[in-house]
C-alpha positions in Angstrom: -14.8 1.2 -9.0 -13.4 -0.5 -6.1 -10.8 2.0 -5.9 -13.1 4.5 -5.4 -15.3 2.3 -2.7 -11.9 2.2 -0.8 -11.0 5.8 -1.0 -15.1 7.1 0.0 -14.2 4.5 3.2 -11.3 6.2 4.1 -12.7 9.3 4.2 -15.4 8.4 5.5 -13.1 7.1 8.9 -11.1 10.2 8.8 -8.2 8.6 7.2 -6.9 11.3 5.4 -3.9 13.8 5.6 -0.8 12.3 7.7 1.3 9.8 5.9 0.3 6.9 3.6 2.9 4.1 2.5 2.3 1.6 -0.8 4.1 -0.7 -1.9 4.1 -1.3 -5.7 3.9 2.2 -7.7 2.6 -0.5 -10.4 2.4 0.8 -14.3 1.0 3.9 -13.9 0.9 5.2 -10.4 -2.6 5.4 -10.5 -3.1 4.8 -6.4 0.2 6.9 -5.9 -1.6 9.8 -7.7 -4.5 9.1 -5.6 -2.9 9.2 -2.3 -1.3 12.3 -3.3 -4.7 13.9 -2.8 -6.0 12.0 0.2 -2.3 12.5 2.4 0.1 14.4 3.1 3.3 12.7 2.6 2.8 9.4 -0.1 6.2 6.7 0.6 6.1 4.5 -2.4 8.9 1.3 -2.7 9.0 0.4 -6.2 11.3 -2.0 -7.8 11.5 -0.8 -11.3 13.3 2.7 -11.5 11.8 3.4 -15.2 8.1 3.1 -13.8 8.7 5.3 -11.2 10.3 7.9 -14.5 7.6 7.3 -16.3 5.1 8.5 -13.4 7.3 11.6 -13.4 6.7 12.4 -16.7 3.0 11.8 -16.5 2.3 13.7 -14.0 4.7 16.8 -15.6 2.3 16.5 -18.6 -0.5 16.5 -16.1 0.5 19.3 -14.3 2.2 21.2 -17.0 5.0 21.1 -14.6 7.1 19.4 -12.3 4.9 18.2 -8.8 7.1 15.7 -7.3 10.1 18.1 -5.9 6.5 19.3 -2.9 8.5 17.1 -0.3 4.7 15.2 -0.5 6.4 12.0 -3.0 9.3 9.8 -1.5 9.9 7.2 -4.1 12.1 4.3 -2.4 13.4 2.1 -5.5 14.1 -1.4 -4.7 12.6 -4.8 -3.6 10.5 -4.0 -0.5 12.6 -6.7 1.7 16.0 -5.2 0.7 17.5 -4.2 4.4 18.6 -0.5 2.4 14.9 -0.3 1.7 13.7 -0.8 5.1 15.6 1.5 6.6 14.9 4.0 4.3 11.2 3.6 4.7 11.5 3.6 8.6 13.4 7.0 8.4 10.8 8.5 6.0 8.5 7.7 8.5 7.6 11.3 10.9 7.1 9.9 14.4 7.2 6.2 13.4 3.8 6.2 12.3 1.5 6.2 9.5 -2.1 5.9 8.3 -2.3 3.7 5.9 -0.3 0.7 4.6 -1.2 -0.3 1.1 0.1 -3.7 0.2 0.4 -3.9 -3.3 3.8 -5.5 -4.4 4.5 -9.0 -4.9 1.8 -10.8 -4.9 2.8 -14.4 -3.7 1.7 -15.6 -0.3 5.5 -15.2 1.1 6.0 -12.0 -0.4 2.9 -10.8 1.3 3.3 -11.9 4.6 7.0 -10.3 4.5 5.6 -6.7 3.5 3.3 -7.1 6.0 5.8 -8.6 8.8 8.3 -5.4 8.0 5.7 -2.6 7.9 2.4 -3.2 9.5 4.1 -2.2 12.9 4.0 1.3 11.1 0.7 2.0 11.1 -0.6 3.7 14.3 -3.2 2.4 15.9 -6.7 3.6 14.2 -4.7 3.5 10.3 -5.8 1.3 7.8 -3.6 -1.7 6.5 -5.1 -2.8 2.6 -4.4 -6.1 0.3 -4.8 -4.9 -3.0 -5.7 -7.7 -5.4 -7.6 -9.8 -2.5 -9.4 -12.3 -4.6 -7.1 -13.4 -7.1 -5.4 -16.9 -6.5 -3.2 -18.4 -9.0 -0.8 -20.8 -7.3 2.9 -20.3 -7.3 2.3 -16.5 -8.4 -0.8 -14.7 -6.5 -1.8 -15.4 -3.1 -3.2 -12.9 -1.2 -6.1 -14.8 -0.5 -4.2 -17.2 1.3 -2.2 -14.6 3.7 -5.8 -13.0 4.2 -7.3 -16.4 5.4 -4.1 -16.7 7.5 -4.6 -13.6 9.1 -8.1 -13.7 9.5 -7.6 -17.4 11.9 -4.6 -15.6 13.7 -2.3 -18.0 12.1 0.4 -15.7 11.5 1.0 -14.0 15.3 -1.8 -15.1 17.6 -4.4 -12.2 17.2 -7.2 -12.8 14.2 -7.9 -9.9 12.7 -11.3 -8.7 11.1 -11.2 -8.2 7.4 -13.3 -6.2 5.3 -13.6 -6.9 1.5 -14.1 -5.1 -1.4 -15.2 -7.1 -4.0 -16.1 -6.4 -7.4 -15.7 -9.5 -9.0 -14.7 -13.0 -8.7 -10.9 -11.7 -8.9 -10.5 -7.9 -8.2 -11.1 -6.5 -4.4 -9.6 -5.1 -2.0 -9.4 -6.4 1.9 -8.9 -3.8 4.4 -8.9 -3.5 8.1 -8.1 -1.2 10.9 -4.9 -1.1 13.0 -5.6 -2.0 16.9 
């Protein structure tokens, strides 16, 4: 449901087409899928090589074929921080820019902030940068909630940031805001 909230939102801004970026394919590739019919060009870093197989072979069954040779999929495996993995996201990236940044990976407060630090200079101005899993906060493992308060005061570099939220329940939403 919130998923779908997200997507009617970024249509609704005429976020669509261009490039999107996520990071975390997660089990099923569900938001990858997604993206695939909002953007042009879908950039996903994904740690685990067999998820990123297995989303293959879904979406062959799918399709009743193979979809993910369209030059539309980059799959970049490895952690999002890795230097290799940077630089391979910065040179999928046409004209240095994208439209949305969908945060998704890690979920500790550290590895947050990180993704963010690395990519959010990405997104031209007018794109959408998104926290998926906004609400949840279990110490030592998820805290998005805390890097999303820390942005919000301007704690992280000077410049407070409107958030929007999501929220479906008490721990599932989404926080979203657009790139100045």
């Amino acid at each position: 449901m919130k998923i779908k909230t997200f997507t009617r939102m970024l249509l609704e801004l005429g976020i669509a087409g261009g490039t999107a970026l996520e990071i975390g394919l997660g089990y099923y590739g569900s938001t990858h899928f997604l993206w695939r019919s909002l953007f042009d060009r879908v950039i996903t870093i994904e740690k685990n090589h067999e998820r990123v197989r297995a989303f293959g072979s879904s979406t062959r069954k799918y399709y009743d074929k193979w979809v993910l040779g369209d030059s539309r999929s980059y799959f970049i495996i490895g952690l999002s921080c890795e230097p290799t993995v940077v630089s391979n996201v910065y040179g999928c990236c046409i004209e240095g820019k994208i439209d949305l940044l969908f945060i998704d990976g890690d979920h500790a407060c550290g590895s947050v902030l990180t993704d963010w630090l690395l990519y959010q200079g990405l997104v031209r101005p007018g794109g959408i940068i998104a926290l998926h899993d906004s609400l949840l906060a279990i110490p030592g493992y998820y805290g998005v909630p805390a890097f999303i308060d820390q942005l919000k005061a301007g704690k992280i570099d000077g410049k407070p940031r409107q958030i929007n939220n999501i929220e479906f329940s008490k721990s599932l939403g989404i926080a979203w805001y657009q790139q100045v």
